[in-house]
FIDRENZA-370925 format. One record per residue: residue number from 0; residue in three letters; chain; x, y, z of N, C-alpha, C in turn. Coordinates in steps of 0.2 Angstrom, whole numbers. Layout:
N
   k   r c   n_X   n_Y   n_Z  ca_X  ca_Y  ca_Z   c_X   c_Y   c_Z
 NUM ALA A     X     Y     Z     X     Y     Z     X     Y     Z
...
% end
This chain:
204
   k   r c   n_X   n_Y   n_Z  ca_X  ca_Y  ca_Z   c_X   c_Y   c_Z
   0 UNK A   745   231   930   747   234   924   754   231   922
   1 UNK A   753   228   916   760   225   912   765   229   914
   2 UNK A   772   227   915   778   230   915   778   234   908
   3 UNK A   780   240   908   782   246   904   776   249   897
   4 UNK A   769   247   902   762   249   898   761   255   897
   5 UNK A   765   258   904   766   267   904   768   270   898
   6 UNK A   776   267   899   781   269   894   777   268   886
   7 UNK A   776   262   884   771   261   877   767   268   877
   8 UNK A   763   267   880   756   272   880   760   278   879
   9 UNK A   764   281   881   768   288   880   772   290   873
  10 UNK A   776   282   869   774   280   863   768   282   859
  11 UNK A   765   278   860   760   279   856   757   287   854
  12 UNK A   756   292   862   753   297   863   759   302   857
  13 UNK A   765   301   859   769   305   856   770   305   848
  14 UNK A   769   297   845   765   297   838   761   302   836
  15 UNK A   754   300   839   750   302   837   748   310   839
  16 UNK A   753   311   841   752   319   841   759   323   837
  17 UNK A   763   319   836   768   321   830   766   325   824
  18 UNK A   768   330   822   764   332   813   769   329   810
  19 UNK A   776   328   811   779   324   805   775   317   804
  20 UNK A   774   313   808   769   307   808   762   310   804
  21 UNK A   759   315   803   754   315   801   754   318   793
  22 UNK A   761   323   793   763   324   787   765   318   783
  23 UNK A   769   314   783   770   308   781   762   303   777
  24 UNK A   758   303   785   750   299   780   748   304   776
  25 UNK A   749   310   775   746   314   768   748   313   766
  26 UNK A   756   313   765   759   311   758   759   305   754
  27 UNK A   759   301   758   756   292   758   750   293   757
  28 UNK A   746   296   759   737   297   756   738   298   747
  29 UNK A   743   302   747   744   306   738   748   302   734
  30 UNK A   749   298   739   755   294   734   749   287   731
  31 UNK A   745   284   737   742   280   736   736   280   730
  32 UNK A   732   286   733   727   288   727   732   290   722
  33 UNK A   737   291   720   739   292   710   740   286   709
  34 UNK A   744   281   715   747   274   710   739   270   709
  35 UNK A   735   269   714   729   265   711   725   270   707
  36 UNK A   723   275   706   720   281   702   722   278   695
  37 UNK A   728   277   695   731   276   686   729   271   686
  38 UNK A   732   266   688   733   259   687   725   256   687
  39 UNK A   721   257   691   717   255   689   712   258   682
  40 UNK A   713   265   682   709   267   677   713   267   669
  41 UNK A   717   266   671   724   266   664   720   264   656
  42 UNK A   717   255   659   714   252   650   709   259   648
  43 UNK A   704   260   654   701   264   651   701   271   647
  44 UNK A   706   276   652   708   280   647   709   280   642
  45 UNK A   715   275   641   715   276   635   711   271   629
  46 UNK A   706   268   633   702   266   626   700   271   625
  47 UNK A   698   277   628   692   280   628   697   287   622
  48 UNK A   703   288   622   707   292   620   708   289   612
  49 UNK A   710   282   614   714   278   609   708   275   602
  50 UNK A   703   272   605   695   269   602   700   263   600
  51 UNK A   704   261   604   708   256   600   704   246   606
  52 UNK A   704   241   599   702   236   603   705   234   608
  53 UNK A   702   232   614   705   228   619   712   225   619
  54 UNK A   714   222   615   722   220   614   726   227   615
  55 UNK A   724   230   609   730   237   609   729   241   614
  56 UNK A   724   242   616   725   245   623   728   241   629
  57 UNK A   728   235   627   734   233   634   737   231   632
  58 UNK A   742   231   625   749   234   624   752   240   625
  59 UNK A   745   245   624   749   250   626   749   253   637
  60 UNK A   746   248   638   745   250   644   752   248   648
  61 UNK A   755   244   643   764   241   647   768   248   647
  62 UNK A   767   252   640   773   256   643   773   260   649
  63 UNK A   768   264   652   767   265   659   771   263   665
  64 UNK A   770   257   663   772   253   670   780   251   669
  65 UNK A   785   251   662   789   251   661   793   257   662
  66 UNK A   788   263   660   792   268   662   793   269   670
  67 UNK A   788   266   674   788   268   682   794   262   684
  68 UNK A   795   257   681   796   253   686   805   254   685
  69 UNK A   808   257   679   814   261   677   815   266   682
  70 UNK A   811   268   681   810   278   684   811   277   693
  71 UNK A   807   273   696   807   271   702   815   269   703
  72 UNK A   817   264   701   823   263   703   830   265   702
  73 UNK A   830   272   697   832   277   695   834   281   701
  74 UNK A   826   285   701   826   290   709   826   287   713
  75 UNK A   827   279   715   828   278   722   837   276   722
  76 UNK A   839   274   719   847   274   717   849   282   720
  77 UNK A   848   287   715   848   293   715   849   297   722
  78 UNK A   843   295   726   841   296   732   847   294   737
  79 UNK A   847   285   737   853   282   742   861   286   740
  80 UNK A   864   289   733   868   290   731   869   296   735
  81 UNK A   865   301   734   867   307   738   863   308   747
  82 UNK A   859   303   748   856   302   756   850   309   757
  83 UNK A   848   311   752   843   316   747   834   314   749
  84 UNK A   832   314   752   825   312   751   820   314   752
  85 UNK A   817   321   756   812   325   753   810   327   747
  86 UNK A   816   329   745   815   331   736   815   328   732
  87 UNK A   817   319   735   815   316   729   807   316   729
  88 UNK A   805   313   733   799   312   734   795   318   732
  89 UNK A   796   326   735   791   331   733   793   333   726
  90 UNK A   798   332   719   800   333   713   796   328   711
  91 UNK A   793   322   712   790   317   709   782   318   711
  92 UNK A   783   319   718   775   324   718   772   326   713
  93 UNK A   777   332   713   775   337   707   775   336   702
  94 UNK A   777   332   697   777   329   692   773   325   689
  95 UNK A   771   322   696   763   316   696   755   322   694
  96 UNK A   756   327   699   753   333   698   750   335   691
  97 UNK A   757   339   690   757   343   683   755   337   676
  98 UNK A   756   331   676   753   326   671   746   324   675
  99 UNK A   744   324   678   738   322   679   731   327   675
 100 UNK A   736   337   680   733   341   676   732   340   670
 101 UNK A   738   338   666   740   339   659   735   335   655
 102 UNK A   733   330   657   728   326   655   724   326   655
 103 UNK A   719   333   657   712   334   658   713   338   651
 104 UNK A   716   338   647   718   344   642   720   341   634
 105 UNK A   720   334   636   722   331   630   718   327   627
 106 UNK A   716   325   620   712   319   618   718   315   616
 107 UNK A   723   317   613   731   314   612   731   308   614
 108 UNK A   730   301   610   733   295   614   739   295   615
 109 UNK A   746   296   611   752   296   613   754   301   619
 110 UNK A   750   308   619   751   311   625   748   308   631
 111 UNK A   740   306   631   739   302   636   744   295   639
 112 UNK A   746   295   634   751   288   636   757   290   641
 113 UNK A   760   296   638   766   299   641   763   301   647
 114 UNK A   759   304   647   756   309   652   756   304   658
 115 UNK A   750   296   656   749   294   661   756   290   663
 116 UNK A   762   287   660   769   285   662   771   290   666
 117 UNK A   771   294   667   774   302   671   772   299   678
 118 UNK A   764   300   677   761   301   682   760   292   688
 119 UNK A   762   289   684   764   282   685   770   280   690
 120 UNK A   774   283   685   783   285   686   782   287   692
 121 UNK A   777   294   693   780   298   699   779   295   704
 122 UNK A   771   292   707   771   291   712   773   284   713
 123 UNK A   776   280   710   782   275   711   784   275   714
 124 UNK A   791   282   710   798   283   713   796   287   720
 125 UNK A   792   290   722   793   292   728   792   289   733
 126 UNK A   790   281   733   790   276   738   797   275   741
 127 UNK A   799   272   737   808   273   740   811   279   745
 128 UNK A   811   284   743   813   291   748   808   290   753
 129 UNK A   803   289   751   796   289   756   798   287   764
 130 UNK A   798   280   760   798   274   767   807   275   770
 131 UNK A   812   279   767   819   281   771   818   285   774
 132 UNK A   812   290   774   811   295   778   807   294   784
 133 UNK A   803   290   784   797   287   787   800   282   793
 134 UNK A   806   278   790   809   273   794   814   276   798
 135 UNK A   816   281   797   821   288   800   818   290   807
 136 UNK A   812   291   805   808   295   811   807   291   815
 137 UNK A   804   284   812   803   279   817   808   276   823
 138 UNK A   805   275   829   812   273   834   809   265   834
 139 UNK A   812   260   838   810   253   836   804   252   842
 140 UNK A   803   256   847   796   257   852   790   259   847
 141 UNK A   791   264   843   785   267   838   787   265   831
 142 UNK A   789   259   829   790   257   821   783   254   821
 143 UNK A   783   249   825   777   245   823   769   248   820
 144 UNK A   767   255   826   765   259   828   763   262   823
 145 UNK A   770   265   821   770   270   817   768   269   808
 146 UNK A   771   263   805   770   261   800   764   256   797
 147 UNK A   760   255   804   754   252   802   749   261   800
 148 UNK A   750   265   805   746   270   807   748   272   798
 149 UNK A   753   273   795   754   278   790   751   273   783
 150 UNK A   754   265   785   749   263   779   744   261   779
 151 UNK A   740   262   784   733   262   786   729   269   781
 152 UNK A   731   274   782   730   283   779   733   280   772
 153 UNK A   738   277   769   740   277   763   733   271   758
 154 UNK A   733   268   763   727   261   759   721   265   760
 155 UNK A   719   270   764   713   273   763   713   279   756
 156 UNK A   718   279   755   720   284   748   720   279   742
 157 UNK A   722   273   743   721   270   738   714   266   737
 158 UNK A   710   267   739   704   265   739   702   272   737
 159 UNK A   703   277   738   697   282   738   699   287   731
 160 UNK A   705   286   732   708   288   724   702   283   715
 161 UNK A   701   276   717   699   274   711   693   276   712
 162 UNK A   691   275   718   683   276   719   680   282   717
 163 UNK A   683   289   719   682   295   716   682   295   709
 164 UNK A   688   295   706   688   294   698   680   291   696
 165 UNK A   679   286   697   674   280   693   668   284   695
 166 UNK A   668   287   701   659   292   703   662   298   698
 167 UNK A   665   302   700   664   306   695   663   305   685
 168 UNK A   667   300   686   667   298   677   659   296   677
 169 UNK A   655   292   683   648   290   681   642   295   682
 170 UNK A   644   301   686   642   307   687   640   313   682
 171 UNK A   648   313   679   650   319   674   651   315   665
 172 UNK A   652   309   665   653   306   661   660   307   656
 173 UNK A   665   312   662   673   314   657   677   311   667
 174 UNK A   681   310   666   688   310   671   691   316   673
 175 UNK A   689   320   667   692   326   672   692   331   680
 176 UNK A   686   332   683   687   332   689   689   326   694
 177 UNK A   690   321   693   692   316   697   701   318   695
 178 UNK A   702   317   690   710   318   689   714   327   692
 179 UNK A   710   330   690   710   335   695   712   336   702
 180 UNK A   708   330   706   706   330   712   715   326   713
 181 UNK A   714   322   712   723   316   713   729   321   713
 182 UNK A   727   323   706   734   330   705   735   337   710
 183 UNK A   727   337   715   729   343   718   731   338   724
 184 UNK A   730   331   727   733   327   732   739   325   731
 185 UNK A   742   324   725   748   323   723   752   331   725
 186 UNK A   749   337   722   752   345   723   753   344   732
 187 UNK A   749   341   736   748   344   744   755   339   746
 188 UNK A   754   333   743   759   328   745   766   330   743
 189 UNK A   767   334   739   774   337   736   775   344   741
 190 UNK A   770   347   742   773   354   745   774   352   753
 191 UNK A   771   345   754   772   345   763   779   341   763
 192 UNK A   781   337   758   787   332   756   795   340   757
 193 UNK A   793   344   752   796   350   750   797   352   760
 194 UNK A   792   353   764   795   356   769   797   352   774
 195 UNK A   800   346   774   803   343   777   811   343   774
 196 UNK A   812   349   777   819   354   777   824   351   782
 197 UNK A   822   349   787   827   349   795   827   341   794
 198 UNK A   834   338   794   835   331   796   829   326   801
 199 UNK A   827   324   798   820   319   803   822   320   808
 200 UNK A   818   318   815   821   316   822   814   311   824
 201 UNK A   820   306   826   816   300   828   809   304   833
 202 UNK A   803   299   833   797   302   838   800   296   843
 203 UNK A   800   299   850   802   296   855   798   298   863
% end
């Protein structure tokens, strides 16, 4: 047996039996499924809101991404500034949430536009706080370990986020249940972000 194959293995074990570690890939799951959720479904909402041609729909599909890419670097300033980071992430949660809701509710192109920039915005900015919280935990035995394991459950959110939306839209022929569905995954990734109260402690 390798020198210190024990050791590893007791890493690993103590990973994968961590609940911050498994808190973490949910929130990563909710983050994942809203950013490709929107992003890829973006042009079409809002043709479908807008009736506007192909062009205008992808000028209006910039301000989204302007608004997040502001917003993100905002809350992540914010964050470093005051050394803050569950609540950034779980206030952006819910933010992503309540505009996804909000948008099951609207014909409003200028509302869908804001609505989907919010929901855009939020799960951006909570990358940043995210991966400070996530790299905290991690010790340099279990970073490897740890960061594949959590982007591994975030990429399977970002696949299963578009992919919902487009069955349900081809099923029910509206986005609403699929948007629903993101907004109560972005709600779970906020209230489990919200209970991470006590200072991280490295899994060791």
């Amino acid at each position: 047996e390798p020198p210190g194959a024990t050791h590893l293995r007791a890493d690993f074990r103590s990973l994968f039996l961590n609940p911050m570690i498994w808190a973490l890939c949910c929130i990563y799951f909710g983050l994942g499924s809203c950013t490709y959720s929107v992003s890829i479904w973006l042009p079409t909402v809002l043709k479908n809101v807008s009736g506007g041609s192909n062009f205008q729909v992808g000028l209006l599909s910039v301000f989204p991404y302007l608004a997040a890419a502001v917003l993100m670097v905002l809350v992540g300033n914010h964050s470093d500034r005051t050394g803050e980071r569950p609540w950034h992430v779980a206030v952006s949660a819910f933010s992503g949430a309540v505009a996804l809701s909000l948008l099951t509710l609207t014909n409003s192109a200028v509302f869908s536009i804001a609505l989907l920039a919010i929901a855009l915005s939020a799960s951006s900015s909570m990358s940043g706080p995210f991966w400070a919280i996530a790299t905290r935990v991690l010790t340099t035995s279990t970073a490897a370990a740890g960061i594949a394991l959590i982007n591994a459950i975030g990429n399977i959110g970002s696949g299963f986020g578009p992919y919902w939306l487009g069955y349900v839209k081809q099923v029910t022929g509206s986005f609403r249940v699929g948007l629903l569905t993101v907004g109560a995954l972005m709600l779970v990734a906020g209230t489990l972000a919200a209970r991470l109260k006590a200072p991280p402690q490295h899994v060791s």
